[in-house]
C-alpha positions as CSV (number, residue, x, y, z in Angstrom):
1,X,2.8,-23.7,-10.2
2,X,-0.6,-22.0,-10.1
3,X,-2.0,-25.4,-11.6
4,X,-1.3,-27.3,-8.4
5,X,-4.3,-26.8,-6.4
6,X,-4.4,-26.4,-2.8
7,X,-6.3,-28.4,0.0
8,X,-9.6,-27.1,0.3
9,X,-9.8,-28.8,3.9
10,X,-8.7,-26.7,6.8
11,X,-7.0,-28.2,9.9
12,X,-10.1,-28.0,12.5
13,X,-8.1,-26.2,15.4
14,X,-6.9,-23.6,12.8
15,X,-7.2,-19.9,14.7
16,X,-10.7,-18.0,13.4
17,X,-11.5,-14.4,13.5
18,X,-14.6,-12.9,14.2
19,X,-16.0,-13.4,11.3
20,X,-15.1,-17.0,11.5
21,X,-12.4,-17.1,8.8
22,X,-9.2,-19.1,9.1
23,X,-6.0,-17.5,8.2
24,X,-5.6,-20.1,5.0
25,X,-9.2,-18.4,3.8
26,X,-7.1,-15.3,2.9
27,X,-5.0,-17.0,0.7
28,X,-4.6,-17.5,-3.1
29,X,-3.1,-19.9,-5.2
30,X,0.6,-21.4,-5.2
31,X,3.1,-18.1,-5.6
32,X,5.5,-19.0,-9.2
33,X,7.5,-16.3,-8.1
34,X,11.4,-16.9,-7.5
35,X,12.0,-18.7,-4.1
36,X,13.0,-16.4,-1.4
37,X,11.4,-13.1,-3.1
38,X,10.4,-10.5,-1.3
39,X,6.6,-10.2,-3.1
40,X,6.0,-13.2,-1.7
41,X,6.3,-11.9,2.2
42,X,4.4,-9.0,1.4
43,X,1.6,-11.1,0.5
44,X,1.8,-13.1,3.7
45,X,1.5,-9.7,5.3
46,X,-1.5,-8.7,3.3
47,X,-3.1,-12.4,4.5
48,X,-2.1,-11.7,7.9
49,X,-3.4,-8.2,8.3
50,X,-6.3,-9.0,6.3
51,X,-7.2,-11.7,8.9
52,X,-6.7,-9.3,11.7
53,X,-9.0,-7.0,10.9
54,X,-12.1,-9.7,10.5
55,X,-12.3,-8.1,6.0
56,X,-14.5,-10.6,4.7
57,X,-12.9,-11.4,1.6
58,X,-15.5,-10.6,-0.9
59,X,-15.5,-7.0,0.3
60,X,-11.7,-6.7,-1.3
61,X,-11.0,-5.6,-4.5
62,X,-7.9,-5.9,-5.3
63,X,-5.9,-4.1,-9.3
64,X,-2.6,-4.0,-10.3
65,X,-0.5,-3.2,-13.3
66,X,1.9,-5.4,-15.0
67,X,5.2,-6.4,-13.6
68,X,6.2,-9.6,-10.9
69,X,4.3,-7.7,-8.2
70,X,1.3,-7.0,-10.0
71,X,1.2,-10.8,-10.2
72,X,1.0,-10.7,-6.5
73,X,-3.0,-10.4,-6.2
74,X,-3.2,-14.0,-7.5
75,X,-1.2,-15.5,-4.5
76,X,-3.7,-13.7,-1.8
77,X,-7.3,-13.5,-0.9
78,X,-8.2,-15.6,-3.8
79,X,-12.1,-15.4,-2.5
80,X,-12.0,-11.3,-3.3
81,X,-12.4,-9.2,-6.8
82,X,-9.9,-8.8,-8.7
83,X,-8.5,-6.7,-12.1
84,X,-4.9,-7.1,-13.6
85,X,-5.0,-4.1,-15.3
86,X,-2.8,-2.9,-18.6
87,X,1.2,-1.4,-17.6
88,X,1.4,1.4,-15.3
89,X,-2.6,1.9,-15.3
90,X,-3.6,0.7,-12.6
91,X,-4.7,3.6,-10.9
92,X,-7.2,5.1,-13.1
93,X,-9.0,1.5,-13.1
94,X,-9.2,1.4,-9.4
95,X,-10.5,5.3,-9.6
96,X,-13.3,4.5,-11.8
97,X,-14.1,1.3,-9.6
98,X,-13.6,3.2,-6.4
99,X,-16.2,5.8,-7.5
100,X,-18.7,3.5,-8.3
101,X,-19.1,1.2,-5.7
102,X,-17.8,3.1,-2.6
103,X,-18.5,0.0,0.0
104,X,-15.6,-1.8,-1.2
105,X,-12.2,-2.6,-0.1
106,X,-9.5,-1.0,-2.4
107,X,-6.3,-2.4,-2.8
108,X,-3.6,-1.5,-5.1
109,X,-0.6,-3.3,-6.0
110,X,2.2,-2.1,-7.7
111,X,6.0,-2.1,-8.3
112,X,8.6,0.4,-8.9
113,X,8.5,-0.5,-12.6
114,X,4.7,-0.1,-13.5
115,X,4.7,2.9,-10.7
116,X,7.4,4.6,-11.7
117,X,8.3,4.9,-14.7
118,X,5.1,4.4,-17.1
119,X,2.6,4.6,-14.6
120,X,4.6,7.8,-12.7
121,X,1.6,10.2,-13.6
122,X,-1.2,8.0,-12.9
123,X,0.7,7.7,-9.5
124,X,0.6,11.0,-8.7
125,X,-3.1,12.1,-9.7
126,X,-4.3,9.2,-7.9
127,X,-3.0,10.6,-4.6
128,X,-3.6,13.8,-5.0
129,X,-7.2,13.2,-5.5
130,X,-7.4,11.8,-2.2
131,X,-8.8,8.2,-3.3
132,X,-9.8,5.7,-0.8
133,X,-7.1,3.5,-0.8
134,X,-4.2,1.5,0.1
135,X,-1.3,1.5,-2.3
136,X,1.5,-0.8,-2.3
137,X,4.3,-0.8,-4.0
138,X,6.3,-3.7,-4.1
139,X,10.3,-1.7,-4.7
140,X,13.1,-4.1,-5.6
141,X,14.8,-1.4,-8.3
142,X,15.0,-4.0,-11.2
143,X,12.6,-5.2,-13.7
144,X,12.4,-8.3,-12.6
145,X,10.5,-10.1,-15.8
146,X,12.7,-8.5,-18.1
147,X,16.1,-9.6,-16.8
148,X,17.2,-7.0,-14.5
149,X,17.5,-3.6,-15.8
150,X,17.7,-1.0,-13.9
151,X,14.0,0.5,-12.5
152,X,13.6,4.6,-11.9
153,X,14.0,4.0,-8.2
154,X,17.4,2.1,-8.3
155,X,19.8,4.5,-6.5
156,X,22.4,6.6,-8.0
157,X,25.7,4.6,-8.0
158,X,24.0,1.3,-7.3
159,X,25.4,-1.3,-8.9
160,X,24.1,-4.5,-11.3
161,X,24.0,-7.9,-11.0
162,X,26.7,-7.9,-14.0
163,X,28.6,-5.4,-12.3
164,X,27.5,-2.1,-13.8
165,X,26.2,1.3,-12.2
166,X,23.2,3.4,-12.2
167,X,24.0,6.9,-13.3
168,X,20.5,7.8,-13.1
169,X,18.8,10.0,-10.2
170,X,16.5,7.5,-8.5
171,X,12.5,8.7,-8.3
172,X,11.6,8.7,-4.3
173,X,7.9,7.5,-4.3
174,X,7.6,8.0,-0.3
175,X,8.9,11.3,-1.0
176,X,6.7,12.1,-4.3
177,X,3.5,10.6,-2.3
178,X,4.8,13.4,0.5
179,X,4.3,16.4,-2.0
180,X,1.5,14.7,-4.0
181,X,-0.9,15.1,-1.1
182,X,-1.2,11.5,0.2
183,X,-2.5,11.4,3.6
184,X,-1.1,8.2,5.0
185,X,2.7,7.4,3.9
186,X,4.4,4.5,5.2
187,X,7.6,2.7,4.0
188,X,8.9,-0.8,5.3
189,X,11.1,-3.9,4.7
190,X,9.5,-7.2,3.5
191,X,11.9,-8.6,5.6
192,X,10.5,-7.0,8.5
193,X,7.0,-8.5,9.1
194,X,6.7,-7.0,13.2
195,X,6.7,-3.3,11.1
196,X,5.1,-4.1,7.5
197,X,1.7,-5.9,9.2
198,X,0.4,-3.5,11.3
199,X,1.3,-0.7,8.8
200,X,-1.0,-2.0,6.4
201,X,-4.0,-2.7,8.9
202,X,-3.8,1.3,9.7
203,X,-3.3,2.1,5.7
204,X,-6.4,0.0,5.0
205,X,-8.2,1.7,8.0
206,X,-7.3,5.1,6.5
207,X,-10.1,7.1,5.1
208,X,-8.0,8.4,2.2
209,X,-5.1,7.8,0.0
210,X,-2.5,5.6,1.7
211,X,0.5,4.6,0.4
212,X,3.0,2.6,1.3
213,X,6.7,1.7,0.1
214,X,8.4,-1.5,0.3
215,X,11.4,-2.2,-0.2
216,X,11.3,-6.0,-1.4
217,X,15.0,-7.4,-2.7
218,X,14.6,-9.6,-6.2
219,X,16.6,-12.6,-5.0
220,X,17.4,-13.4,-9.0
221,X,18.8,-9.7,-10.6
222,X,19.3,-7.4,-7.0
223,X,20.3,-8.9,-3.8
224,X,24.4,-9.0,-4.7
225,X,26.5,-6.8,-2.7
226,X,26.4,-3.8,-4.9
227,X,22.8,-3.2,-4.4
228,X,21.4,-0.9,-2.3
229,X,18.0,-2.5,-2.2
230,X,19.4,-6.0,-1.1
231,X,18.6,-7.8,2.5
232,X,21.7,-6.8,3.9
233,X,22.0,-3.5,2.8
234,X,18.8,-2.9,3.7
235,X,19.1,-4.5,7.4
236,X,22.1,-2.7,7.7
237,X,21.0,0.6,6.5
238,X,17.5,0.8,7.9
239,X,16.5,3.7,10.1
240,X,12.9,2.7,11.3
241,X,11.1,6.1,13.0
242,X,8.6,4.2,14.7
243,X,6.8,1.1,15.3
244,X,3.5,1.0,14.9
245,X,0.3,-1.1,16.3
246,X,-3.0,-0.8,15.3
247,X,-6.4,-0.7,17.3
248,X,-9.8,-0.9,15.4
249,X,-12.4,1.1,16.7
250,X,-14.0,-1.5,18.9
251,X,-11.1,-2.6,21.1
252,X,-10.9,-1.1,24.2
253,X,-7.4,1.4,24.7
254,X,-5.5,0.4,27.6
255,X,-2.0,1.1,28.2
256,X,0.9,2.0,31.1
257,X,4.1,3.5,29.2
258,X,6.4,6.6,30.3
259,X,6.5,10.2,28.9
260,X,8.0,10.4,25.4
261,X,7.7,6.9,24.7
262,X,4.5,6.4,23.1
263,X,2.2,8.7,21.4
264,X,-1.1,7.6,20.3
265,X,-2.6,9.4,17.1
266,X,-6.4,8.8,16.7
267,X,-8.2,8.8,13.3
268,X,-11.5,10.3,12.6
269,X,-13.0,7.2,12.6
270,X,-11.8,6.1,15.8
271,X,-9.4,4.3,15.3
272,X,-5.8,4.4,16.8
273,X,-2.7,4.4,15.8
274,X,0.2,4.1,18.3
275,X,3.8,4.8,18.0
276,X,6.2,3.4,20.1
277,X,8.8,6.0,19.0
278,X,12.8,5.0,18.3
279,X,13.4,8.9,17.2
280,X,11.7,11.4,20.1
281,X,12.3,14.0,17.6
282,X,10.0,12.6,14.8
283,X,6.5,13.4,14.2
284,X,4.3,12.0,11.5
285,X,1.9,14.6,11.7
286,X,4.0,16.6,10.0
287,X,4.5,16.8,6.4
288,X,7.3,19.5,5.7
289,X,9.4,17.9,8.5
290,X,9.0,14.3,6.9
291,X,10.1,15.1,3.3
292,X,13.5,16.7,5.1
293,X,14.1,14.0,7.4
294,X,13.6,11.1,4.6
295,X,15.9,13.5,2.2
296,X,18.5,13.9,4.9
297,X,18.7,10.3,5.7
298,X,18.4,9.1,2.3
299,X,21.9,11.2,1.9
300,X,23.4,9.2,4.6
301,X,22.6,6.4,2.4
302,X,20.0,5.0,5.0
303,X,16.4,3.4,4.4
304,X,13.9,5.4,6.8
305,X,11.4,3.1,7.5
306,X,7.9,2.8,9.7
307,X,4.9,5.7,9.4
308,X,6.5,9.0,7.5
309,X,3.0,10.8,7.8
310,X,-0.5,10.3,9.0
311,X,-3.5,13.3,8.4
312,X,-5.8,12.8,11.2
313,X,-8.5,14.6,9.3
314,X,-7.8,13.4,5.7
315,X,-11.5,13.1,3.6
316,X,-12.1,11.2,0.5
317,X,-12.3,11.8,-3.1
318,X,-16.1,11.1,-2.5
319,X,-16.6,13.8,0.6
320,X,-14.7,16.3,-1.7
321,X,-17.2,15.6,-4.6
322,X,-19.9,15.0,-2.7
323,X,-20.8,11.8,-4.7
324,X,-23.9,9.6,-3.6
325,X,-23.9,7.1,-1.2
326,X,-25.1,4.1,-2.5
327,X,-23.2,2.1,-5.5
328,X,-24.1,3.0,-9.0
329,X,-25.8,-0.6,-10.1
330,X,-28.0,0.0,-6.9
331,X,-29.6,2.9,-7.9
332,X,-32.6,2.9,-10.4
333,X,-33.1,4.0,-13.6
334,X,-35.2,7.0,-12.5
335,X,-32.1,8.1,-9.8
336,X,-29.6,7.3,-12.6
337,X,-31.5,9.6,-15.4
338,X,-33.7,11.9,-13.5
339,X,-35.0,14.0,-16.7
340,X,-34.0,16.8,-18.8
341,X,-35.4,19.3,-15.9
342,X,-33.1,18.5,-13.9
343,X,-30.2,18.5,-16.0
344,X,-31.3,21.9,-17.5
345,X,-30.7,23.2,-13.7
346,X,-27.8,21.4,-12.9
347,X,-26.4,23.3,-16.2
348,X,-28.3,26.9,-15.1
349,X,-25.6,26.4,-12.0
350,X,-22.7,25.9,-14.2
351,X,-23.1,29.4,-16.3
């Protein structure tokens, strides 16, 4: 359906930000994905918190792997940059990109596939390196575009569209972003839009790598009642922590709430993040506690959704290098190749 062009002409009493973009300028072109997926609500999410935060979409860039969600970045922001990478390599793409043009927007879309399986390393040295980014994986436990098989996140027992199990010990990617050294970890529902939006908005905010599952049911090969990553279970089995809304820097923070109810976590930047919390026990903040409380409900056999950890004081993989400012193609020949003087002293410091 991507041939089928879509109206250029906006409605004139359309909603604009302060940018002056309409929602519809966040867009892409016609989804061919299977009616009813869940991909195609995460994109609407992306649109909508996109639009929120007044990103002009040319400041995006947007790389993904192989895999029905790494067709995603076709069906939103179609005015941003955009690289559809090789299987399970997307991260390393968006690393080099990342380092030389630091002004950009990074977003990174993934599935449990080309995340966790062939691109399961990548994964993990992309967080741990603290890129600025917002990766999303897009989890439904199949292979969608090859007819169904199981994925490495499908869980132990679950069963198959035809009927068979999964004998196989499913790969956690909340939990491996936990001990990977992510410093923003979210996991949601694409069913659940109310959660899902503003968790982006804060991951794209976050000065570091962010990360966020969701769990998005494959309407075609894995939302049957022997699936543990169909709508049902899923709203049946989800234990959200929090709920989360998101204030940019500039908005003025006003509130009236009662002790223990909301706790307001603000990033180095400014920016806040507010929980309303639903478990007065849980705190994001920190780490240890979150990869027990996701293992001990994940025993229960229950989805813990909402923000699983925040660093307020999480840095870059540019601050930990201390790379230059300015993008590479801005700098001039002389800055780029500054003689063999000063090479000879940058190598002096290495002996």
């Amino acid at each position: 359906m991507t041939y089928l062009a879509k109206p250029r002409l906006h409605h004139p009493t359309l909603a604009k930000n302060r940018v002056g973009y309409t929602r519809r300028d966040y867009e892409g072109k016609i989804s061919t994905l299977c009616a009813g997926c869940g991909h195609d609500s995460i994109s609407a999410a992306i649109i909508q918190a996109c639009w929120e935060l007044d990103i002009e979409p040319h400041r995006v860039a947007k790389l993904s792997g192989i895999g029905c969600s790494s067709k995603t970045p076709d069906y939103f922001l179609g005015n941003s940059h955009g690289f559809n990478t090789v299987h399970g390599r997307m991260p390393s793409v968006l690393t080099g990109a990342n380092l030389a043009n630091r002004e950009l927007i990074y977003l990174g879309v993934s599935g449990d596939g080309d995340s966790a399986s062939i691109g399961l390393g990548q994964f993990a040295h992309v967080l741990r390196r603290g890129v600025n980014m917002t990766y999303i994986v897009e989890n439904n436990g199949v292979y969608g575009l090859t007819k169904g098989q199981f994925s490495a996140t499908a869980d132990k027992g679950s069963k198959s569209k035809r009927g068979q199990a999964n004998n196989d010990t499913p790969i956690d990617l909340a939990s491996l972003a936990l001990v990977m050294g992510a410093t923003f970890i979210g996991r949601s529902f694409s069913g659940d839009k109310a959660q899902l939006v503003p968790l982006i908005r804060a991951a794209i905010a976050h000065p570091g790598a962010a990360v966020i599952d969701v769990v998005s049911p494959c309407v075609a090969f894995n939302n049957h009642s022997g699936s543990t990553k169909s709508y049902d279970y899923v709203r049946e089995h989800n234990e959200a922590v929090n709920r989360l809304d998101f204030f940019p820097q500039r908005d003025e923070i006003t509130t009236e709430y009662g002790e223990g109810e909301v706790i307001d976590v603000r990033q180095h930047d400014g920016s806040i993040l507010r929980l309303r919390k639903l478990h007065a026990e849980y705190d994001p903040g920190d780490r240890v506690r979150a990869m027990a409380y996701v293992q001990e409900h994940a025993a229960r056999g229950e989805v813990v959704t909402g923000l699983l950890y925040v660093d307020n004081d999480a840095c870059d993989l540019h601050e930990q290098i201390n790379s230059v400012e300015q993008p590479l193609n801005t700098l001039t020949a002389a800055e780029l190749c500054p003689g063999s003087a000063v090479l000879e002293k940058i190598n002096a410091s290495l002996r």
